[in-house]
gemmi code that builds the backbone of each chain (N, CA, C; Angstrom):
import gemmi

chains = {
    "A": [
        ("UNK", (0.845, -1.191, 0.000), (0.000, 0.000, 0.000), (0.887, 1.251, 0.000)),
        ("UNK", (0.752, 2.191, -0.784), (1.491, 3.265, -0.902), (1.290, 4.267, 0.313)),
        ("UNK", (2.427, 4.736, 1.011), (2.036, 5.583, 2.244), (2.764, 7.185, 1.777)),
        ("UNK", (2.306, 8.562, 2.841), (3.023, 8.986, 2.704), (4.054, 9.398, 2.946)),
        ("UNK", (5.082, 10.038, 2.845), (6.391, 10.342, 2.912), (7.180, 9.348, 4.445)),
        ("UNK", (6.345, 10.183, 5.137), (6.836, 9.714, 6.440), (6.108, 8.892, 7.817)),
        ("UNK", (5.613, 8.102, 7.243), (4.523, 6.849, 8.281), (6.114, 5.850, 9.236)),
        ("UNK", (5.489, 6.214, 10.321), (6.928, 5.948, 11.183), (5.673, 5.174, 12.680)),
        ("UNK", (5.144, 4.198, 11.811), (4.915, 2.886, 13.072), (4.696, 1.853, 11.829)),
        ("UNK", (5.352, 2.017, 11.396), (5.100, 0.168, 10.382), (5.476, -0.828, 11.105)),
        ("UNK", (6.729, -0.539, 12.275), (6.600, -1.375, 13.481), (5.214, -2.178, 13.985)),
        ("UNK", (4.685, -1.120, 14.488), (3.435, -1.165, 15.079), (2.554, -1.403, 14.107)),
        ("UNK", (2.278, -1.364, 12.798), (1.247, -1.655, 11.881), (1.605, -2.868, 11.722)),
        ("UNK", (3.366, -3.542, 11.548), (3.320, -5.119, 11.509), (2.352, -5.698, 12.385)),
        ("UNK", (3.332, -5.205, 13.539), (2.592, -6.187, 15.054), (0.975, -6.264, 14.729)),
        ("UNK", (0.375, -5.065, 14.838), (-1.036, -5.254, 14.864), (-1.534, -6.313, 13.912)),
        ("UNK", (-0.916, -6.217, 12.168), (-1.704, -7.203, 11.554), (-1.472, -8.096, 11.617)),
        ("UNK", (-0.061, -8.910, 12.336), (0.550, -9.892, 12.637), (-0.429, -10.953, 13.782)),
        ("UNK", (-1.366, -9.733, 14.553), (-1.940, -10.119, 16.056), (-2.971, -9.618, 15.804)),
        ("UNK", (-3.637, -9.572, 14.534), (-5.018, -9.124, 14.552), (-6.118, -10.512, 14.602)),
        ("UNK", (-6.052, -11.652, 14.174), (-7.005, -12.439, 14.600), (-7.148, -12.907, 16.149)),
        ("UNK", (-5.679, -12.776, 16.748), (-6.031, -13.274, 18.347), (-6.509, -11.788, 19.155)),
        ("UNK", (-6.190, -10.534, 18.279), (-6.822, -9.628, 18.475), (-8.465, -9.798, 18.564)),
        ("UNK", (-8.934, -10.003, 17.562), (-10.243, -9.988, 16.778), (-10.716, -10.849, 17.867)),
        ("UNK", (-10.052, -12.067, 18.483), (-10.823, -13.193, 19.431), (-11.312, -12.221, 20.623)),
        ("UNK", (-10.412, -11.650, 20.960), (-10.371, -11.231, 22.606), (-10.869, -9.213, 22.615)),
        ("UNK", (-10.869, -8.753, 21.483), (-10.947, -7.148, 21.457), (-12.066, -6.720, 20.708)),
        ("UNK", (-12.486, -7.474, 19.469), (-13.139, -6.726, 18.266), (-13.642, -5.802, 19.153)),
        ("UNK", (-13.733, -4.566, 18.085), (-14.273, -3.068, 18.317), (-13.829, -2.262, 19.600)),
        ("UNK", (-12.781, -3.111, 20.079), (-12.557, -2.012, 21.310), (-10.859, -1.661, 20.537)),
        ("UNK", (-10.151, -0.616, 21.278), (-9.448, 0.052, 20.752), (-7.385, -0.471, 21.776)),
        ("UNK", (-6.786, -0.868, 20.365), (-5.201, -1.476, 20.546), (-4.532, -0.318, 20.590)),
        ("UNK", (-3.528, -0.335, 22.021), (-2.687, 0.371, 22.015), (-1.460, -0.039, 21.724)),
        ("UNK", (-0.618, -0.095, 20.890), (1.163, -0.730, 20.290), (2.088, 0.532, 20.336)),
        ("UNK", (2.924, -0.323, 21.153), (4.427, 0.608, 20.619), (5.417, -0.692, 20.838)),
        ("UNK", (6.131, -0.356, 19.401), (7.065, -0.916, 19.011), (6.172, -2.253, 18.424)),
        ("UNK", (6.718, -3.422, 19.402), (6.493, -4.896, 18.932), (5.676, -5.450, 20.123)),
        ("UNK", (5.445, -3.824, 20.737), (4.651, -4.804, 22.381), (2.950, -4.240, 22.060)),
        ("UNK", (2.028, -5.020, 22.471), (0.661, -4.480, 23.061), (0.726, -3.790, 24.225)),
        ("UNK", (0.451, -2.774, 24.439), (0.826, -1.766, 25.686), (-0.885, -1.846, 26.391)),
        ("UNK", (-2.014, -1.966, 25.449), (-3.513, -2.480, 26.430), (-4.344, -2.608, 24.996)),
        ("UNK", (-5.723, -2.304, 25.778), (-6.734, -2.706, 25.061), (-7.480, -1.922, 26.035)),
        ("UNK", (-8.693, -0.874, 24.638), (-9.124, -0.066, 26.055), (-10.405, 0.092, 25.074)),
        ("UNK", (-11.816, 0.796, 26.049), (-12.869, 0.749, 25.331), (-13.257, 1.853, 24.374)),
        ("UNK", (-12.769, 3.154, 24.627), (-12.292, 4.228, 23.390), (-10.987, 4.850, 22.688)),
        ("UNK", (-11.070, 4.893, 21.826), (-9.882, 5.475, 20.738), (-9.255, 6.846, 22.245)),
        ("UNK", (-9.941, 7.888, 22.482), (-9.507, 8.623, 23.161), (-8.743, 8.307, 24.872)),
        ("UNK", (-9.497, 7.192, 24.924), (-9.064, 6.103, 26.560), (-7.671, 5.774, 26.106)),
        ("UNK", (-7.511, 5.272, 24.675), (-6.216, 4.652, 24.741), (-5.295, 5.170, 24.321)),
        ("UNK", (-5.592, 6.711, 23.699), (-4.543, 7.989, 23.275), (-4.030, 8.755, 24.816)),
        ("UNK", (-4.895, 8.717, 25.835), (-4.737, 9.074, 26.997), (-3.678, 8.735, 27.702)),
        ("UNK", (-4.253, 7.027, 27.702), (-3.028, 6.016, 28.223), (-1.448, 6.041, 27.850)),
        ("UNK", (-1.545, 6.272, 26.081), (-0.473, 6.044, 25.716), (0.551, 7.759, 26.056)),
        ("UNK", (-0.147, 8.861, 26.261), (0.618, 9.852, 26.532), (1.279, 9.855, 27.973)),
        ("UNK", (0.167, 9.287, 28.880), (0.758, 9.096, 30.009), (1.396, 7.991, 30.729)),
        ("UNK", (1.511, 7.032, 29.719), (2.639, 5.555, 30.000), (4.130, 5.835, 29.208)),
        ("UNK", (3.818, 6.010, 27.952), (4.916, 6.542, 26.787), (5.566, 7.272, 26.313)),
        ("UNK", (4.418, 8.653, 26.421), (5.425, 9.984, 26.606), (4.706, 10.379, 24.794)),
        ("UNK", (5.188, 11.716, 25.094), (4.502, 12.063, 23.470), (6.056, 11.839, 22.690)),
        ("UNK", (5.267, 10.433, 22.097), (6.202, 9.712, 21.171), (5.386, 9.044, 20.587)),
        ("UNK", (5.792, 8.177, 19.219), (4.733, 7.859, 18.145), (4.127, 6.780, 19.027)),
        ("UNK", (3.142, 6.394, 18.696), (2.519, 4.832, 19.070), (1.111, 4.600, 18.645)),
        ("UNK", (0.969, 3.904, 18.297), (-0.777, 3.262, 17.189), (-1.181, 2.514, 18.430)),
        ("UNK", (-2.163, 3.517, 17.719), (-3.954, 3.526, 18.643), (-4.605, 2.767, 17.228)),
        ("UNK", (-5.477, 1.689, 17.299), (-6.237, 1.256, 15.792), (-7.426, 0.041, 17.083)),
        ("UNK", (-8.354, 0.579, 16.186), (-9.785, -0.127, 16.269), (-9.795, -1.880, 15.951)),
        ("UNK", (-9.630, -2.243, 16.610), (-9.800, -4.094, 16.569), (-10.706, -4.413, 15.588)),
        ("UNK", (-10.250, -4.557, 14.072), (-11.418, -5.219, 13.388), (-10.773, -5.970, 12.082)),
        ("UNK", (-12.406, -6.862, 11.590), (-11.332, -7.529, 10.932), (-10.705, -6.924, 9.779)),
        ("UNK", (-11.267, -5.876, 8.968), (-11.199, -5.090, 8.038), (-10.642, -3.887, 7.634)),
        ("UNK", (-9.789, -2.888, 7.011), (-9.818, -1.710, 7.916), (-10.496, -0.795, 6.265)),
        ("UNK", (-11.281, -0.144, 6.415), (-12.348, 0.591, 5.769), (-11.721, 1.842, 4.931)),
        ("UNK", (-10.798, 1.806, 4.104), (-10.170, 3.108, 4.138), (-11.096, 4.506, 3.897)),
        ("UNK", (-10.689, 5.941, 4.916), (-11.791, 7.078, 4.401), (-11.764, 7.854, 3.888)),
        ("UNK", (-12.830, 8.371, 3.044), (-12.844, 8.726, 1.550), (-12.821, 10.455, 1.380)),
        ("UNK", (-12.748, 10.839, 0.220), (-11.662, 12.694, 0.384), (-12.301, 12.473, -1.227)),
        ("UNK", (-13.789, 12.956, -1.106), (-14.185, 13.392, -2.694), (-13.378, 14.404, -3.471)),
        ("UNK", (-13.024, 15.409, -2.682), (-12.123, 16.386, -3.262), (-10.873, 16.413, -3.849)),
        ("UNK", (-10.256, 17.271, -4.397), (-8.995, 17.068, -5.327), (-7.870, 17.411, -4.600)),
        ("UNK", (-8.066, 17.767, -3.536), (-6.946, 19.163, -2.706), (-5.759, 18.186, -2.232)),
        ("UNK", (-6.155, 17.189, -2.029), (-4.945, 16.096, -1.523), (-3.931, 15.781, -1.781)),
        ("UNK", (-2.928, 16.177, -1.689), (-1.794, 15.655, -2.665), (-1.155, 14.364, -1.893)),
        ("UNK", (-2.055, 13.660, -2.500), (-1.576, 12.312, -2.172), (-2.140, 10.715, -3.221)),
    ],
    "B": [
        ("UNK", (-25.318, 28.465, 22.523), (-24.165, 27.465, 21.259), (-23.309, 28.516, 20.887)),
        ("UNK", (-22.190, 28.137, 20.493), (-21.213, 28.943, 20.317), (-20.865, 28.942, 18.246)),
        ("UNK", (-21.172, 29.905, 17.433), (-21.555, 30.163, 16.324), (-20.542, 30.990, 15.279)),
        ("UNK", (-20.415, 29.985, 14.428), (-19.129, 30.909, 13.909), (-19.444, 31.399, 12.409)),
        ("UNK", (-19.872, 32.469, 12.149), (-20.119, 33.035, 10.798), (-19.115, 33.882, 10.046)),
        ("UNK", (-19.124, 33.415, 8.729), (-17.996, 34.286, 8.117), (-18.698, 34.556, 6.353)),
        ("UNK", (-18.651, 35.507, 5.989), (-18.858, 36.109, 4.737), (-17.565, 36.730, 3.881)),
        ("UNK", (-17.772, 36.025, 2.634), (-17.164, 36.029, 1.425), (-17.377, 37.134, 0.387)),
        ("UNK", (-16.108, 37.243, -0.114), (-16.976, 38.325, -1.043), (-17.669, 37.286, -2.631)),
        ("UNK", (-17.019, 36.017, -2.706), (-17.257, 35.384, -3.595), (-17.100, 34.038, -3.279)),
        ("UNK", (-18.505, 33.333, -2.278), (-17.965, 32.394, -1.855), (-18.305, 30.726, -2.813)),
        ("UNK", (-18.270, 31.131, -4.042), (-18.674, 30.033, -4.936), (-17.142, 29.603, -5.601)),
        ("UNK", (-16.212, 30.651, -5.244), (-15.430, 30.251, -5.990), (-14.377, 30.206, -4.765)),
        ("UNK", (-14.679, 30.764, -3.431), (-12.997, 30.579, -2.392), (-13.498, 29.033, -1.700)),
        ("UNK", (-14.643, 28.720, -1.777), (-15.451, 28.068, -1.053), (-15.592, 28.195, 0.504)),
        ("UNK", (-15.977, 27.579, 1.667), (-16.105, 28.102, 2.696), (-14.894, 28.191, 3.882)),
        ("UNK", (-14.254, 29.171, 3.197), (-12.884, 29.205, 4.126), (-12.659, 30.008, 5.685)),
        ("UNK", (-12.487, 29.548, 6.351), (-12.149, 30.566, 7.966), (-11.250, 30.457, 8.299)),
        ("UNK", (-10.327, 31.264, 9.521), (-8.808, 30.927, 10.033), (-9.425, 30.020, 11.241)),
        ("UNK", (-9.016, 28.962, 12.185), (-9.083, 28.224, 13.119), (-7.812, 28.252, 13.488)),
        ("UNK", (-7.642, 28.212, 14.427), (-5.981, 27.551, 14.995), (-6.477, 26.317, 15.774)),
        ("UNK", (-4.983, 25.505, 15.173), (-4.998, 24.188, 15.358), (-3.594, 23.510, 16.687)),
        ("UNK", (-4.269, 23.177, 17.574), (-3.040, 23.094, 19.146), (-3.441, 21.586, 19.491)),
        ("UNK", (-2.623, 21.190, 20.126), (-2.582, 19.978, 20.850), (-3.405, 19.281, 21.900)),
        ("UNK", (-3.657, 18.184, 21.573), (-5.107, 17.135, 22.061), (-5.486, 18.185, 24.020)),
        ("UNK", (-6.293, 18.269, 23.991), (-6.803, 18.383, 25.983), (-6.002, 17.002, 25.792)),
        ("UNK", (-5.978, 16.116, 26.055), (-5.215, 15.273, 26.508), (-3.951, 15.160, 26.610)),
        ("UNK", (-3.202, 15.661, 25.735), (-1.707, 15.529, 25.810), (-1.706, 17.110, 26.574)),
        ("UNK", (-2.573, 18.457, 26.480), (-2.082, 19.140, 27.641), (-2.172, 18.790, 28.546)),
        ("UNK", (-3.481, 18.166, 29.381), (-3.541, 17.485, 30.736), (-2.615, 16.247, 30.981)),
        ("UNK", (-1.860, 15.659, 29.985), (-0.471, 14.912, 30.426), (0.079, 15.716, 30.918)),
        ("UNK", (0.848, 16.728, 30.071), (1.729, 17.222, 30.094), (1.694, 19.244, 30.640)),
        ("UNK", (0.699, 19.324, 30.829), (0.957, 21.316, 31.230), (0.885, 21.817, 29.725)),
        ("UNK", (0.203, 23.080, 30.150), (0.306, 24.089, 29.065), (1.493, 24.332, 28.840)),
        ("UNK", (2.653, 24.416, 29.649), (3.917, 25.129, 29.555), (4.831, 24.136, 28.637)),
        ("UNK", (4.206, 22.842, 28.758), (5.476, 21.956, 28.118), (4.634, 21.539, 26.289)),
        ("UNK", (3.590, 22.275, 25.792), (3.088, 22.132, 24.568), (3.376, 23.409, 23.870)),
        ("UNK", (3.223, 22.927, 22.754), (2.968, 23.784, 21.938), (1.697, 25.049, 21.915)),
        ("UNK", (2.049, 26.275, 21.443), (0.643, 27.163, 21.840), (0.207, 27.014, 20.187)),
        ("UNK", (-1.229, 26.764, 20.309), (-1.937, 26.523, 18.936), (-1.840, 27.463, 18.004)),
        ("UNK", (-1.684, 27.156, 16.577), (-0.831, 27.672, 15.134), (-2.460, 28.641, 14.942)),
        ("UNK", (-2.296, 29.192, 13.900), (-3.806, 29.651, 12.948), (-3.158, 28.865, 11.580)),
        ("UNK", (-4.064, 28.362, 10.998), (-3.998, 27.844, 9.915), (-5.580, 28.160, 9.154)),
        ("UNK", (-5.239, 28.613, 7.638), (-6.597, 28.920, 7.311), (-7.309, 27.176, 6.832)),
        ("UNK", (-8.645, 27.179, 7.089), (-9.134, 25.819, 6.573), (-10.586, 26.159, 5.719)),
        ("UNK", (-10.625, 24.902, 5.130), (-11.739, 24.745, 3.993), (-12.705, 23.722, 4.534)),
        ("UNK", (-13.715, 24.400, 4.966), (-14.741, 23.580, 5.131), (-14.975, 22.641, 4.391)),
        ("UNK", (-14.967, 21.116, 4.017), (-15.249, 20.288, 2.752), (-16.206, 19.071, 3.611)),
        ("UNK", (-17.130, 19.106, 3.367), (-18.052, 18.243, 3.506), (-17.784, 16.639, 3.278)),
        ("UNK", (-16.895, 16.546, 1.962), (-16.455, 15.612, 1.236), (-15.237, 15.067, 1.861)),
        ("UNK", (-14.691, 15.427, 3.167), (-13.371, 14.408, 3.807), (-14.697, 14.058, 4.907)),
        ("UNK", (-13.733, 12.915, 4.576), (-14.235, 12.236, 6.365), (-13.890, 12.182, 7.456)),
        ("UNK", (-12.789, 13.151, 7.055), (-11.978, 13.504, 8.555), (-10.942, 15.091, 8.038)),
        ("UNK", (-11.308, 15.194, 9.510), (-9.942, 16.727, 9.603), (-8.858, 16.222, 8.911)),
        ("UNK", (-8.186, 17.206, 8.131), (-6.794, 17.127, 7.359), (-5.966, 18.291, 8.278)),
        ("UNK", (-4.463, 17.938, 8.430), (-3.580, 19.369, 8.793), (-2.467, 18.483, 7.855)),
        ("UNK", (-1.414, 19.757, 7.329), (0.104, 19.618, 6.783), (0.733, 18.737, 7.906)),
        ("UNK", (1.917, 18.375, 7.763), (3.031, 18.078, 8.068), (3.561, 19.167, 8.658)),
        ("UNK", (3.444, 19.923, 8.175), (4.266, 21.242, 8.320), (3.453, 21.525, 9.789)),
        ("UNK", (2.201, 21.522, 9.663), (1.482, 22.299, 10.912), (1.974, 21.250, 12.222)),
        ("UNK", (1.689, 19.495, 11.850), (2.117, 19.051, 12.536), (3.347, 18.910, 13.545)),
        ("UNK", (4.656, 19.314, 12.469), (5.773, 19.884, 12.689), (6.267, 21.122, 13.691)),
        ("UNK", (5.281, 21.717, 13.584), (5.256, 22.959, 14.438), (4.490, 22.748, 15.904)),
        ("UNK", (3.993, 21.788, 15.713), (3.278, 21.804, 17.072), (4.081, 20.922, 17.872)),
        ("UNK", (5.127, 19.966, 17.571), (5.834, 19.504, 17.820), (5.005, 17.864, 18.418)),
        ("UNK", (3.950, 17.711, 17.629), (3.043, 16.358, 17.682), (3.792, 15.228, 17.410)),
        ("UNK", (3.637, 14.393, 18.046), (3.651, 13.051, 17.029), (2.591, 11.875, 17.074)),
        ("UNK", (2.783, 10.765, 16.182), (1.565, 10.255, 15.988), (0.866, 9.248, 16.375)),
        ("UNK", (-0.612, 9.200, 16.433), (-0.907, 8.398, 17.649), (-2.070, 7.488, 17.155)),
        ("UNK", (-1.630, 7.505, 15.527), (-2.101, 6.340, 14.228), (-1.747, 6.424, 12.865)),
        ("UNK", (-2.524, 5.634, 12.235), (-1.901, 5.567, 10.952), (-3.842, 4.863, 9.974)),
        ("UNK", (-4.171, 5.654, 8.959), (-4.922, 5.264, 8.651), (-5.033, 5.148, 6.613)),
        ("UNK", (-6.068, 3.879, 6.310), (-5.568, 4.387, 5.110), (-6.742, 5.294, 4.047)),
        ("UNK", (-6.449, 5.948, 3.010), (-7.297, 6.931, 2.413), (-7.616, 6.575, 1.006)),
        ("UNK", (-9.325, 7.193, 0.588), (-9.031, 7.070, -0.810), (-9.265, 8.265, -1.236)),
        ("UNK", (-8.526, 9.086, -2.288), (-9.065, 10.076, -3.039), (-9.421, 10.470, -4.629)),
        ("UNK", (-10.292, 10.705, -4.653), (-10.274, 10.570, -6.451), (-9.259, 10.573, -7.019)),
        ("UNK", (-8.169, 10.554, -6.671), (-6.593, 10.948, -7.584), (-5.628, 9.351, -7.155)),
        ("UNK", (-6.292, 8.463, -6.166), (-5.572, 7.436, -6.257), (-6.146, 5.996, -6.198)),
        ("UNK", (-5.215, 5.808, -7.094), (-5.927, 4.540, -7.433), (-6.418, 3.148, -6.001)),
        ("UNK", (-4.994, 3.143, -5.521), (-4.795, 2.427, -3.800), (-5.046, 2.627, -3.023)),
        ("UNK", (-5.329, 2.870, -2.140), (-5.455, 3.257, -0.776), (-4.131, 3.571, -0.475)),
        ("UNK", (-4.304, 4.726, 0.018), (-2.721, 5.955, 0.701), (-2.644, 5.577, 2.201)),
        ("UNK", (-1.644, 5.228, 2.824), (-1.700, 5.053, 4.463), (-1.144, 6.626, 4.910)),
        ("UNK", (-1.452, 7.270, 5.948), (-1.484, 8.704, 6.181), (-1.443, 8.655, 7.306)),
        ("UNK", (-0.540, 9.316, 8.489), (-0.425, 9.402, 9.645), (-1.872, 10.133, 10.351)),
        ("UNK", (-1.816, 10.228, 11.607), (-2.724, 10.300, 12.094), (-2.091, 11.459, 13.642)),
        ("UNK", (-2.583, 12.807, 13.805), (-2.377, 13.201, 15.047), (-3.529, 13.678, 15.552)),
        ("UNK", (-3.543, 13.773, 17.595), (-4.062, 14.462, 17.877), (-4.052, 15.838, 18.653)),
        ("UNK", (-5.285, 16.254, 18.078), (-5.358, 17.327, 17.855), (-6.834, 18.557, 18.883)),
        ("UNK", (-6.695, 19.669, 18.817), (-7.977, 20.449, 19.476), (-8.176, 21.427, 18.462)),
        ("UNK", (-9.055, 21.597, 17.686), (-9.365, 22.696, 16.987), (-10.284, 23.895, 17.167)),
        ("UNK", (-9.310, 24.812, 17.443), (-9.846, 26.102, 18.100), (-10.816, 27.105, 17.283)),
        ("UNK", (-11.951, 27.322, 17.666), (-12.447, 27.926, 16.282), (-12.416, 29.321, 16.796)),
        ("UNK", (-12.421, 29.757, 18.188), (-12.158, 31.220, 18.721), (-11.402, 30.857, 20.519)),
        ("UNK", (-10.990, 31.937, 20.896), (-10.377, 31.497, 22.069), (-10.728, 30.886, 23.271)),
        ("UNK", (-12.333, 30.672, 23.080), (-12.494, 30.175, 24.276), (-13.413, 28.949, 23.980)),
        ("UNK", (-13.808, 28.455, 22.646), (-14.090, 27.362, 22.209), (-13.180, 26.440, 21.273)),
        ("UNK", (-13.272, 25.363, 21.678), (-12.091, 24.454, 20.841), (-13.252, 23.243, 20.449)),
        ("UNK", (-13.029, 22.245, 19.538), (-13.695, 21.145, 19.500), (-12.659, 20.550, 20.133)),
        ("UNK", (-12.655, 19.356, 20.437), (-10.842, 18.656, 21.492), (-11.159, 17.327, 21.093)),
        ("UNK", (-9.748, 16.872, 20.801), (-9.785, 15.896, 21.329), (-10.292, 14.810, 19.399)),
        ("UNK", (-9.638, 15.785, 18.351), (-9.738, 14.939, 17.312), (-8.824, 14.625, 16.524)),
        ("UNK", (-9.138, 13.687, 15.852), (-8.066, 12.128, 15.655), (-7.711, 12.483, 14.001)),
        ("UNK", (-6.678, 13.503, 13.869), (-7.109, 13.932, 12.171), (-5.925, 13.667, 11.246)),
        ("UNK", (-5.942, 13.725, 9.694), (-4.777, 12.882, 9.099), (-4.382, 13.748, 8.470)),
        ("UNK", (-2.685, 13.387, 8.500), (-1.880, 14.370, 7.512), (-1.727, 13.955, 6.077)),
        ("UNK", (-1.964, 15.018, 5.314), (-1.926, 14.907, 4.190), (-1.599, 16.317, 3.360)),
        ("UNK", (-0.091, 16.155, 2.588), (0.120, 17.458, 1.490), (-0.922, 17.941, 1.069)),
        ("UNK", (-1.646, 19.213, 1.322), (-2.742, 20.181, 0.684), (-1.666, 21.393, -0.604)),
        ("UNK", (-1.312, 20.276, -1.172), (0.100, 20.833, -2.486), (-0.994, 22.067, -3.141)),
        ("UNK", (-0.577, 23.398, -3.166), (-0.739, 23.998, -4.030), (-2.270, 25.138, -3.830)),
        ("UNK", (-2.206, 24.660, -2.450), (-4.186, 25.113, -2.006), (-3.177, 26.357, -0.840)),
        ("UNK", (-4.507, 27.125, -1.136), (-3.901, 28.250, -0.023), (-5.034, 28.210, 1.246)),
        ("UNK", (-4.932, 27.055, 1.548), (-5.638, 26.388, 2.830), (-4.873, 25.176, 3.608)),
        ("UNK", (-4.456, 25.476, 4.849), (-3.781, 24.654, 5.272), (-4.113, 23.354, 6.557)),
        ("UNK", (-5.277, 23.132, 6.186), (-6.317, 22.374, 7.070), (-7.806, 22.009, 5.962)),
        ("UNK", (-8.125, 21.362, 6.060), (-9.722, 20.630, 5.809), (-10.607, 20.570, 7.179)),
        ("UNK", (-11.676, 21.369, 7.410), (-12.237, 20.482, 8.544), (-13.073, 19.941, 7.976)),
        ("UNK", (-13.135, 18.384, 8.137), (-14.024, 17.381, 7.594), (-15.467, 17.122, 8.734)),
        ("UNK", (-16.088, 15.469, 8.566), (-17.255, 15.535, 8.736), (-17.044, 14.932, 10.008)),
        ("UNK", (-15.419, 14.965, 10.946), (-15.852, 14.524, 12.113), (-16.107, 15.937, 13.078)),
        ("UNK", (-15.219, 17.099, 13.048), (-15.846, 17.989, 13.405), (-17.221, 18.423, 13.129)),
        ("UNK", (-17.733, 18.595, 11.909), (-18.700, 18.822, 11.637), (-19.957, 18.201, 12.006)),
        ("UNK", (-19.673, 16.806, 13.009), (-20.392, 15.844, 13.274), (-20.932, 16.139, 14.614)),
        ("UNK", (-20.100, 17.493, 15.330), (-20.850, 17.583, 16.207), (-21.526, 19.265, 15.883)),
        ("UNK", (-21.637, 19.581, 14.952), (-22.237, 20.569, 15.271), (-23.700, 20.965, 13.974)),
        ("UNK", (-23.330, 22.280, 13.218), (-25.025, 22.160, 12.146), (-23.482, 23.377, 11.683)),
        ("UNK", (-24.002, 22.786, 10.180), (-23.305, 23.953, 8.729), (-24.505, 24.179, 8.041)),
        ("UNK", (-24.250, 25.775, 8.033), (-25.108, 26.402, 7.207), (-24.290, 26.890, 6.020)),
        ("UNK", (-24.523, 26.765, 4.995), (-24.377, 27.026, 3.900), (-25.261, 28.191, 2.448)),
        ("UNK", (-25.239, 29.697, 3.024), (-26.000, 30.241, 2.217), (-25.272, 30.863, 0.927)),
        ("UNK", (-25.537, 30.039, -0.260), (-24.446, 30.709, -1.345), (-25.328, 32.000, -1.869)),
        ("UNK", (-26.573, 32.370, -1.832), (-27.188, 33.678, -2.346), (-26.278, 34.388, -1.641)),
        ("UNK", (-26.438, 34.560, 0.045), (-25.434, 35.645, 0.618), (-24.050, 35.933, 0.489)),
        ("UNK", (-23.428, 34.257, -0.178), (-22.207, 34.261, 0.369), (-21.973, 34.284, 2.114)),
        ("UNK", (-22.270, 33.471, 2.328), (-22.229, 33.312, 3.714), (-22.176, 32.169, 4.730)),
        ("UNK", (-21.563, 31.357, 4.953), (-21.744, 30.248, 5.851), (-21.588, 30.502, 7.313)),
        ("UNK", (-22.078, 29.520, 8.198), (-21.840, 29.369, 9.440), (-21.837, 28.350, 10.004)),
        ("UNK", (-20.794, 27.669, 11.173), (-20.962, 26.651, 11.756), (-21.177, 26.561, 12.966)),
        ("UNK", (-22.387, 26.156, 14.036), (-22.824, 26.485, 15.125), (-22.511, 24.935, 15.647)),
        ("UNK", (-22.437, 25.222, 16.772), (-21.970, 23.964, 17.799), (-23.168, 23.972, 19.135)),
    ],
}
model = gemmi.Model(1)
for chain_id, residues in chains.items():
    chain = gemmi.Chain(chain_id)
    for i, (resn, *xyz) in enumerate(residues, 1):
        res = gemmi.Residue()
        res.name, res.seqid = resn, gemmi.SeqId(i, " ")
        for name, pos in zip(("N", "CA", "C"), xyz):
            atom = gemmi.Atom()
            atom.name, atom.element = name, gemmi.Element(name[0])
            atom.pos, atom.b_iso = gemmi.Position(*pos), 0.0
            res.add_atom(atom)
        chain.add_residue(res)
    model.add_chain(chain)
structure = gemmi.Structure()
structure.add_model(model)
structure.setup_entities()
């Protein structure tokens, strides 16, 4: 999948899709917190687990992503994107 | 409700543009203190109905000294694949004493636009857009 310039958790995007079906067993729809190669939790909102991760990790990168099996990409009718 | 109106002299063709400044999640200030963030940028933005989420530069991101806290992927009429696009958060200030907080929005080059933000349909999700093109005039009330 083409990203842009600078996407700096492919770490963390491995792990997740690497651990997304034992994910999917134990999480669907609640929200993965990753840094690096570790699961850092599993929490019941996107904002619960951006919380967590500022105040366990420090403002440093780390993926927050929705437990599912699919991921939906979202859509930008407009032209303005340079991407 | 707190109501933000702005008039164009030609708003069919700038489309619905306002300045907002764009600062760092209530959450990462309540980590961290006002003193240890960034104080929120002005960046002008384009109301577009048509994202599904807030857009900011790199550049804005850069300045706020953010980093990122996802990664999501995009489609836009201009690509064929799906684009993976970082993800920060963010509080978008629409005057000084109202912010929306606390949204999850993606970076993406706005190459060549003299708008440096999109607010898409998750801001917009909490509030009502009015759109009057006879007046030239929009407003977004919360």
């Amino acid at each position: 999948m083409p990203t842009t310039p600078a996407i700096d958790l492919e770490t963390e995007l491995r792990y997740f899709n690497e651990h997304r079906s034992e994910l999917l067993r134990e999480a669907s729809g609640r929200f993965a917190l990753v840094k690096g190669d570790a699961l850092i939790g599993i929490f019941s909102s996107e904002t619960e687990a951006i919380r967590h991760g500022y105040q366990t990790l420090g403002n440093v990168p780390f993926l927050v992503k929705q437990v599912a099996e699919v991921d939906i990409p979202l859509s930008f009718t407009a032209f303005n994107l340079g991407v | 409700m707190p109501s933000f109106e702005s008039s164009l002299p030609d708003l069919q063709t700038s489309g619905p543009i306002l300045q907002v400044f764009i600062g760092p999640s209530r959450e990462l200030i309540v980590a961290y203190g006002t003193e240890a963030v960034a104080s929120p940028i002005p960046v002008s933005a384009l109301v577009d109905t048509g994202a599904a989420a807030t857009v900011i530069t790199a550049e804005t991101a850069a300045l706020l000294g953010l980093r990122s806290v996802g990664a999501v992927s995009i489609h836009t009429p201009t690509t064929i694949d799906p684009v993976l696009c970082r993800q920060f958060h963010v509080n978008v200030h629409f005057s000084p004493v109202f912010a929306v907080e606390n949204i999850v929005v993606i970076e993406a080059p706005l190459t060549g636009q003299f708008f440096q933000c999109l607010i898409g349909r998750d801001v917009l999700s909490r509030g009502v857009l009015t759109y009057d093109g006879a007046r030239n005039r929009f407003s977004i009330t919360f």
